[in-house]
BATILUM-819943 format. One record per residue (C-alpha): residue in three letters; y, x, z. Coordinates in steps of 0.001 Angstrom, whole numbers, padded with zeros to 6 digits, always signed. Each point is the difference from the previous one (the first is absolute). Example, Ala and Ser with C-alpha at 12.3 -4.5 7.8 and 13.67 -1.06 7.14 Angstrom:
ALA-004500+012300+007800
SER+003440+001370-000660
# end
This chain:
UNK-007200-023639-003579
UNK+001167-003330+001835
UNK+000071+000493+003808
UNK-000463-002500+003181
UNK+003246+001544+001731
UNK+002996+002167-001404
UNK-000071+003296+000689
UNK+003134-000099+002060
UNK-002241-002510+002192
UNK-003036+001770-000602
UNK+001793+003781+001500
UNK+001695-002461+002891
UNK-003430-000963+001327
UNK-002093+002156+002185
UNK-003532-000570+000769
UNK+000443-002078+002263
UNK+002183-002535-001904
UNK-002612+000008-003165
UNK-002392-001329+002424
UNK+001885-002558+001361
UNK+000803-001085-003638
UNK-004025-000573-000688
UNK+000045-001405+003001
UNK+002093-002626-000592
UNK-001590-000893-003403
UNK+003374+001860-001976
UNK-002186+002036-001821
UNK-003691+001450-000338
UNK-001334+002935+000783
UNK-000902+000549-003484
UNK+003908-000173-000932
UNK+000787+002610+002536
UNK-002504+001862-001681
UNK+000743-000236-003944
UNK+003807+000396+001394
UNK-001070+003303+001401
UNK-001598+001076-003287
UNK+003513-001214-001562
UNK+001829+002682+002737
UNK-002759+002923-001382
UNK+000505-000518-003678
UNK+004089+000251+000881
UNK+000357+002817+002290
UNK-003113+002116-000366
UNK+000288+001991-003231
UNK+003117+001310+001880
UNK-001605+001133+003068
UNK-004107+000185-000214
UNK-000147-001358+003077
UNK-003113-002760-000829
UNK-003349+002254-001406
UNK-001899-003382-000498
UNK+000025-003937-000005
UNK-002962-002562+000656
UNK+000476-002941-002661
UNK-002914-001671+001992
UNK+002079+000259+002810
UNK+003612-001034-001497
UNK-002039-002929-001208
UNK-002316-001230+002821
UNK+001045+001172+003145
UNK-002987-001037+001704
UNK-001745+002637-001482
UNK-002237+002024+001976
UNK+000531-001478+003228
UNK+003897-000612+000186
UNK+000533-002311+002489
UNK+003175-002535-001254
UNK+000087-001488+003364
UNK+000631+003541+002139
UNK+003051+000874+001523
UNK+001889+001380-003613
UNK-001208-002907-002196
UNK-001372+001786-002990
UNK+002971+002188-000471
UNK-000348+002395-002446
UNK-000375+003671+001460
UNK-001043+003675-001270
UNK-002258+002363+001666
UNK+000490+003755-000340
UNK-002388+001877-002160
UNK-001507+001771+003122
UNK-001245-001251+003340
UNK-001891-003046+000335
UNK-002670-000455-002877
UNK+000381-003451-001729
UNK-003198-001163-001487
UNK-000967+000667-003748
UNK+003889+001084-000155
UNK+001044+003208-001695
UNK+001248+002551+002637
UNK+001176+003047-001825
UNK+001946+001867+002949
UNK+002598+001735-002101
UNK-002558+001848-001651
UNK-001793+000934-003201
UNK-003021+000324+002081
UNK-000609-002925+001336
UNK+000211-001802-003300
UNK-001988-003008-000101
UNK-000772+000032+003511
UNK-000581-003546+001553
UNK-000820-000782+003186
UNK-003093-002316+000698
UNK+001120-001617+002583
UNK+003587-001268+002403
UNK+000752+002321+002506
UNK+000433-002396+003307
UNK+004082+000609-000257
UNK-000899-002173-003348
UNK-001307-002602+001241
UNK+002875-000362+002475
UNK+002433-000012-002649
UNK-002123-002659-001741
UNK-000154-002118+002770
UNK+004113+000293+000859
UNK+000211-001318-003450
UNK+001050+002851-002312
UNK-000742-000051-003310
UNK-001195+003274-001282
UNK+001350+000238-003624
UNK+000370+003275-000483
UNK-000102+003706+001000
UNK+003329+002026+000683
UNK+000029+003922-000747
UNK-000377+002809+002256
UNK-000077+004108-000574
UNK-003381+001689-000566
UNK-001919-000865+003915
UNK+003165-000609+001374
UNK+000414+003304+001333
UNK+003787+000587-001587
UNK+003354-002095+000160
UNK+000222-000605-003753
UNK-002005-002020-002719
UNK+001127+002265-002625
UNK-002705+001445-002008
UNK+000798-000852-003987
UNK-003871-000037-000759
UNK-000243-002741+002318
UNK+003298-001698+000621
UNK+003654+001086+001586
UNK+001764-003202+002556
UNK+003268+000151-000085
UNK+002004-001341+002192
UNK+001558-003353-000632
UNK+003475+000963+001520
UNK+000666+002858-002460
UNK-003131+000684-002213
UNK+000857+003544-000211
UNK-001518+000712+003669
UNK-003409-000579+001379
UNK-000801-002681+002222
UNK-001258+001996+002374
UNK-003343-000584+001259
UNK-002996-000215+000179
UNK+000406-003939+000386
UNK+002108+000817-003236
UNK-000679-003131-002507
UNK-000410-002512+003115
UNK+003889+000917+001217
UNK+001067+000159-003159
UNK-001281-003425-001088
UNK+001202-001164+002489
UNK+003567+001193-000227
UNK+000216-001593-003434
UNK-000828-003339+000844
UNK-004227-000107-001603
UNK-001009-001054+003137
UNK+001376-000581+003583
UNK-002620+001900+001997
UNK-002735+002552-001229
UNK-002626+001814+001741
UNK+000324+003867+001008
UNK-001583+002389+001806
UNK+001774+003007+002308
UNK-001431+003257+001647
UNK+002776+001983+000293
UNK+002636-002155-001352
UNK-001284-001523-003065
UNK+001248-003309+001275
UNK+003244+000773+001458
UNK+001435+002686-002223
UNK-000231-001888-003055
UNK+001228-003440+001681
UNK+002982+002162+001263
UNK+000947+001450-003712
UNK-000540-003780-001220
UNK+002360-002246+002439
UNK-003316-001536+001506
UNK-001622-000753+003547
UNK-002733+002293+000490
UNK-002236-000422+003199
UNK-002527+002788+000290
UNK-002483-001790+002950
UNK-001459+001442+002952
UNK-003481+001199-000151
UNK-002411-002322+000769
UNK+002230-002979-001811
UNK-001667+000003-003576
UNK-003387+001215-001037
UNK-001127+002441-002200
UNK-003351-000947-000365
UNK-002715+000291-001125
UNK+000911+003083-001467
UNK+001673+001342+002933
UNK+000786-000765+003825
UNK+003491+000892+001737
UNK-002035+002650+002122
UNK-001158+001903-003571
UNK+003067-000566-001887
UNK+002617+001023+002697
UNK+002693-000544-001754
UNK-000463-002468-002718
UNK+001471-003742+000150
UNK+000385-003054-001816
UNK+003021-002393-000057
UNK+002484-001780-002309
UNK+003589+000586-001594
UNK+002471-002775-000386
UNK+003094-000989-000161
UNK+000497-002253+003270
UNK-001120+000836+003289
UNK-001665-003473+000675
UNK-002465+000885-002969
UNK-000999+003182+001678
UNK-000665-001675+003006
UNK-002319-002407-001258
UNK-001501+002260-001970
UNK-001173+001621+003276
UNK-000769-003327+001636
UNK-002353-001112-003092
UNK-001986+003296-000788
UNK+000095+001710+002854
UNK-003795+000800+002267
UNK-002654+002538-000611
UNK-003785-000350-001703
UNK-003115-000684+001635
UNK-001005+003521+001470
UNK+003301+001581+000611
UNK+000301+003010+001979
UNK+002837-001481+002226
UNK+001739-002967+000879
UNK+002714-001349-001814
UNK+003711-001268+001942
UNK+000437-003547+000248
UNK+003696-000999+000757
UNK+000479-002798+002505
UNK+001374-002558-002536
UNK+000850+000911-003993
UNK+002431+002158-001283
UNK+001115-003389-001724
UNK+001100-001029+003126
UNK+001451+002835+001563
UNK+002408+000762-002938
UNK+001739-002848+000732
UNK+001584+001392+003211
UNK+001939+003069+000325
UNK-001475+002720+001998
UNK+001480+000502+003380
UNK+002317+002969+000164
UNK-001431+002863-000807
UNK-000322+003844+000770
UNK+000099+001806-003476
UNK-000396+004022-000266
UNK+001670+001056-003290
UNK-000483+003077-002085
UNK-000233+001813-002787
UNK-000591+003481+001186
UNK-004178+000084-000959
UNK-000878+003261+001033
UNK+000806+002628-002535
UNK+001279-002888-002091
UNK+003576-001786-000556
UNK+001317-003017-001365
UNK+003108+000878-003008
UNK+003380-000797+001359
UNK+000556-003091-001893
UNK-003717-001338+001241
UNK+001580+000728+003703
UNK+003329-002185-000771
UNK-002350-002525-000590
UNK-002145+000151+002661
UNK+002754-000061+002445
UNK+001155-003241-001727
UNK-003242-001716+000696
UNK+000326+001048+004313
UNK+003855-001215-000617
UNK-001829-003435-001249
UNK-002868+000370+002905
UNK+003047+000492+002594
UNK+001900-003175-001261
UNK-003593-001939+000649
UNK-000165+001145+003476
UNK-002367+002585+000207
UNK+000504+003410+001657
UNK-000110+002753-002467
UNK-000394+003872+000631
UNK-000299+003066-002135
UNK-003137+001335+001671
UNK-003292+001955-002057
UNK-003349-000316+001439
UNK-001616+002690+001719
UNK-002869+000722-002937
UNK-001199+003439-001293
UNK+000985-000998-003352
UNK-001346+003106-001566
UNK-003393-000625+001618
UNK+000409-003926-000827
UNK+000456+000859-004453
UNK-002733+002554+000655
UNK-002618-002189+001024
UNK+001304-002703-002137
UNK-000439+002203-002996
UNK-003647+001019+001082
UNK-000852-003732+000407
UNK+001385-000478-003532
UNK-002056+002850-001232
UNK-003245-000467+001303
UNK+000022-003693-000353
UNK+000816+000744-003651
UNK-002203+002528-000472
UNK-002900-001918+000972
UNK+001201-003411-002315
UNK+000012+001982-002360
UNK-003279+001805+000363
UNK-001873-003726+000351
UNK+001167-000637-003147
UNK-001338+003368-001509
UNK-003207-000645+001401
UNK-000206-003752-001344
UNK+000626+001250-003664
UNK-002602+003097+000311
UNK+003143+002514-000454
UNK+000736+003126+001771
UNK+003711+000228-000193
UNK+002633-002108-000315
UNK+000563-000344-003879
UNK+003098+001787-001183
UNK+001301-002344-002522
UNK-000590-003146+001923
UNK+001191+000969+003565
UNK+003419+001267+000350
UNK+000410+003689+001031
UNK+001329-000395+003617
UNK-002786-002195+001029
UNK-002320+002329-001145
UNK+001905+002685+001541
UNK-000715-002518+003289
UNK-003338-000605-000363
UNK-000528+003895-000561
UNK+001757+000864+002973
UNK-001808-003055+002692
UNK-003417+000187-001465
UNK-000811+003073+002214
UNK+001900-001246+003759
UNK-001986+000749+002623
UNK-000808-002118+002968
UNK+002242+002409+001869
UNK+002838-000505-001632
UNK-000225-004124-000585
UNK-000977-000039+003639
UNK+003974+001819+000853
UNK+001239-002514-002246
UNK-001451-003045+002233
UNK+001360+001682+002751
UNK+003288+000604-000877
UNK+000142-003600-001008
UNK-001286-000833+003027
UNK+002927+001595+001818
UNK+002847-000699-002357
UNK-001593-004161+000390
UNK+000322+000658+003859
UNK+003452+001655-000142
UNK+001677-002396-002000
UNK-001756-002813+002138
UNK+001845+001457+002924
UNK+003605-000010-001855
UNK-000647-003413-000302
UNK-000071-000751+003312
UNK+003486+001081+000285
UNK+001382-001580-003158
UNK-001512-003204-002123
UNK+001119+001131-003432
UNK+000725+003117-002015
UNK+002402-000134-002981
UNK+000110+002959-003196
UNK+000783-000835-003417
UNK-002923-000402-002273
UNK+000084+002793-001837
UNK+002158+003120+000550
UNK+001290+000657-003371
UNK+000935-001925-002809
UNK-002400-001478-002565
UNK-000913+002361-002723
UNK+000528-000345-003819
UNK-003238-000522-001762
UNK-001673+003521-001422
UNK+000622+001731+003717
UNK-003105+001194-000271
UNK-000306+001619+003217
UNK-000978-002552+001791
UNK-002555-001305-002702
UNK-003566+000522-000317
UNK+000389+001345-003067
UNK+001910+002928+002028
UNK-000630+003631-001270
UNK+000287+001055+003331
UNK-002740+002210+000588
UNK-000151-000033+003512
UNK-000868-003652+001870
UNK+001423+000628+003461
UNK+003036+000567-001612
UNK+000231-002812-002235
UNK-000627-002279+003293
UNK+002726+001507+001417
UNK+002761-000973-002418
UNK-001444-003480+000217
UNK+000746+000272+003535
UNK+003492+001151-000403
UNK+000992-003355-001748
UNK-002374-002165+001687
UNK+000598+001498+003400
UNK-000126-003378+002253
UNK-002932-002339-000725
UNK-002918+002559+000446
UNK+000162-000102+004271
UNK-000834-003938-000468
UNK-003046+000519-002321
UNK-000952+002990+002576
UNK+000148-002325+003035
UNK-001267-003062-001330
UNK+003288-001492+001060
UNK+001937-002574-002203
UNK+003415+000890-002089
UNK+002038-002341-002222
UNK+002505+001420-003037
UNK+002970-002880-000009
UNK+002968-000019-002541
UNK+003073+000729+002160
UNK+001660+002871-001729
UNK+000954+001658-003713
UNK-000363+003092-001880
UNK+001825+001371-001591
UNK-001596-000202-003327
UNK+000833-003597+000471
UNK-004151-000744+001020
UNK-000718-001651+003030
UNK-000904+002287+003705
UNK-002290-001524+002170
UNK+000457+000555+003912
UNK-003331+000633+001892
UNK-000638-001449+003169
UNK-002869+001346+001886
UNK-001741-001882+003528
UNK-003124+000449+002192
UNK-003152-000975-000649
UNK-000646-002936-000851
UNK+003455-001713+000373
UNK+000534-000622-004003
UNK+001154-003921+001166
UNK+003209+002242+001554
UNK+000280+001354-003171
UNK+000501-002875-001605
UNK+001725-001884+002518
UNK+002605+002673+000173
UNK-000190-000194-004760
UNK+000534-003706+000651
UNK+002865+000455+002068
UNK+001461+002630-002612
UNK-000502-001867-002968
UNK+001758-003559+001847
UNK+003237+002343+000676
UNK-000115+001050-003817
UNK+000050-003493-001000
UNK-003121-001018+000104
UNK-000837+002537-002925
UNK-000387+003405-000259
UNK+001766+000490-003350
UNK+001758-002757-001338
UNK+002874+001411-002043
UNK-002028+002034-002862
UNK-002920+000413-001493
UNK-002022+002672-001696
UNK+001041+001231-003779
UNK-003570-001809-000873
UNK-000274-002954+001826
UNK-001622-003776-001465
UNK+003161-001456+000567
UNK+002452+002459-002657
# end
């Protein structure tokens, strides 16, 4: 298939540059798009990381409401098979159940990305709900990851990172409520901004106050696409519950200069939880790198009840589960979750949730409430906390512990050995506070480590400012000596 750029030119460009090719007449949204078809057809059979393309799409971009003249030009982009409905669209979730299932109408984070110019051609994959950090069922589909396809991507943004990381596309939609955003972007050498609440909506399904912990976002490969990203699709729905930040100019803008020196807690000590030696090499290169840039640096944990903070996390997860899942029983006229079309933990989950009292979901809100306030305080004292992503290294695929498919008869337990290797990016889903994955370090494995940076409410433009600053003293790219095994470009 012929293609508008090579795909050493077409891997060099981020989001960012595509649209400043359309916009200078170089090529046509329609190229980007049949170029990104090109990418599937080469890299996906290797990594499953694409579930479905729109021809209608690839070939008229203006379809459904794309708007050619927003902010990304028509650039080609994937949503994730969960999240915001995208009318008369399959949305499958990861799951035999929800075969078929099309939404009848664009969820308002939808519209947004229409309107920023982002072509929706496709749907990436995701596990069954999202609920575990690896698409790896073989009924359905197994990502691999493009770096070595013998380990999972991690997840549950698993076929948007890994996309991604092989060069499809330069920026994909993904969703996070624990992690789903970060922990994948981490394990795939990508920037991964999981926003404050009360940055992107969730409507009209949900509102930040009933989904607590769920968000939307991006992942890319430059931090400039991230930003505007947020700057295009960010605002809530008519009828939201509360109001949504507004920075005092773009995050555009305020990438472009380098924070002002900074105070930066770093950790890895989570509780009950540690990072692997080699993890904390790494991690102490990256304050080495923050030192060098001028900002103070101290080895300093927050003063959290972490055991309270994964218990109520875990009782969110359940009950907010539980009850998704029970919806959907009562749309189809069913009783119980089917056995051969849900996987066995999530029924295990829904089981478990479907009975929570009042009591108990009312402890949860509380304890949330006074983990939020906590953390709120230790940022008073210090403007950033640093971790690694993740605490231990990415699994091989077939781990099945931490799959849905688990045999694990007993749910609390099951959470808890998610926790164990994704001990860091639950506090910022509990608080509603923003956390962003960037590719400073290596495993050992030879797969990329993300390092977490965590802020107070609402200050995701520090974030960035601070990613900005990062990826200028790496070059002006993250990774720019390799690439993924699978990648459009080998």
């Amino acid at each position: 298939m012929n293609t508008v750029l090579s795909w050493d030119e077409w891997a060099a460009c981020d989001a960012t540059a595509l649209a400043e090719l359309v916009e200078r007449g170089d090529v046509s949204a329609r190229e980007l798009a049949l170029q990104a078809q090109a990418a599937t057809l080469r890299v996906n059979p290797q990594i499953n990381a694409v579930v479905e393309l729109f021809d209608d799409a690839i070939h008229q971009p203006e379809t459904d409401g794309t708007c050619l003249e927003g902010a990304f030009k028509g650039i080609p982009f994937l949503m994730k098979d969960l999240g915001p409905g995208v009318k008369g669209r399959l949305q499958e979730q990861g799951s035999a159940f929800m075969r078929g299932n099309r939404p009848d109408e664009d969820a308002f984070l939808t519209t947004k990305i229409r309107h920023a110019g982002l072509n929706i051609i496709g749907r990436s994959a995701t596990p069954e709900f999202g609920v575990c950090g690896s698409a790896e069922n073989p009924a359905i589909y197994v990502t691999r990851s493009p770096w070595n396809p013998q380990y999972t991507t991690f997840g549950s943004s698993a076929g948007a990172c890994a996309s991604v990381a092989a060069g499809v596309i330069p920026l994909a939609h993904a969703t996070d409520g624990g992690g789903s955003i970060r922990i994948p972007a981490g394990a795939n050498g990508l920037v991964g901004l999981k926003s404050s609440r009360g940055v992107f909506s969730i409507g009209p399904a949900l509102s930040d106050i009933t989904g607590y912990v769920s968000t939307q976002g991006c992942v890319s490969r430059s931090v400039r696409d991230t930003a505007r990203f947020v700057d295009s699709c960010r605002g809530g729905a008519p009828g939201e519950f509360m109001p949504y930040w507004q920075p005092p100019q773009p995050y555009s803008e305020m990438i472009t200069r380098d924070p002002a020196p900074l105070r930066i807690a770093v950790s890895h000590e989570w509780g009950n939880y540690r990072a692997t030696p080699h993890f904390v090499e790494e991690l102490e290169k990256t304050t080495r790198l923050l030192e060098e840039l001028g900002h103070q640096v101290e080895w300093v944990t927050p003063d959290i009840p972490f055991e309270e903070a994964f218990a109520a996390q875990t009782a969110c997860y359940i009950s907010n589960f539980a009850q998704f899942i029970q919806r959907l029983l009562e749309k189809n006229d069913l009783s119980a979750p089917p056995e051969d079309k849900i996987e066995p933990m999530n029924i295990r989950i829904w089981q478990k949730g479907i009975g929570m009292s009042y009591s108990e979901r009312w402890k949860m809100q509380d304890a949330f409430n006074q983990i939020s306030r906590k953390l709120g305080a230790f940022f008073q004292t210090w403007d950033l906390i640093l971790t690694p992503t993740f605490s231990k290294p990415t699994p091989l695929l077939g781990e099945k512990k931490y799959l849905t498919l688990s045999d694990n008869p007993d749910v609390m337990d099951w959470f808890y050995s998610l926790w164990d290797i994704f001990s860091y990016t639950p506090l910022a889903s509990l608080t509603g506070t923003p956390g962003i994955s960037l590719p400073l370090a290596w495993q050992q494995s030879g797969l990329p480590l993300g390092m977490h940076f965590q802020t107070r409410q609402g200050n995701d433009g520090l974030l960035l400012q601070l990613a900005a600053q990062l990826e200028r003293a790496s070059g002006g790219r993250f990774i720019s000596n390799t690439t993924p095994q699978v990648h459009v470009t080998r």
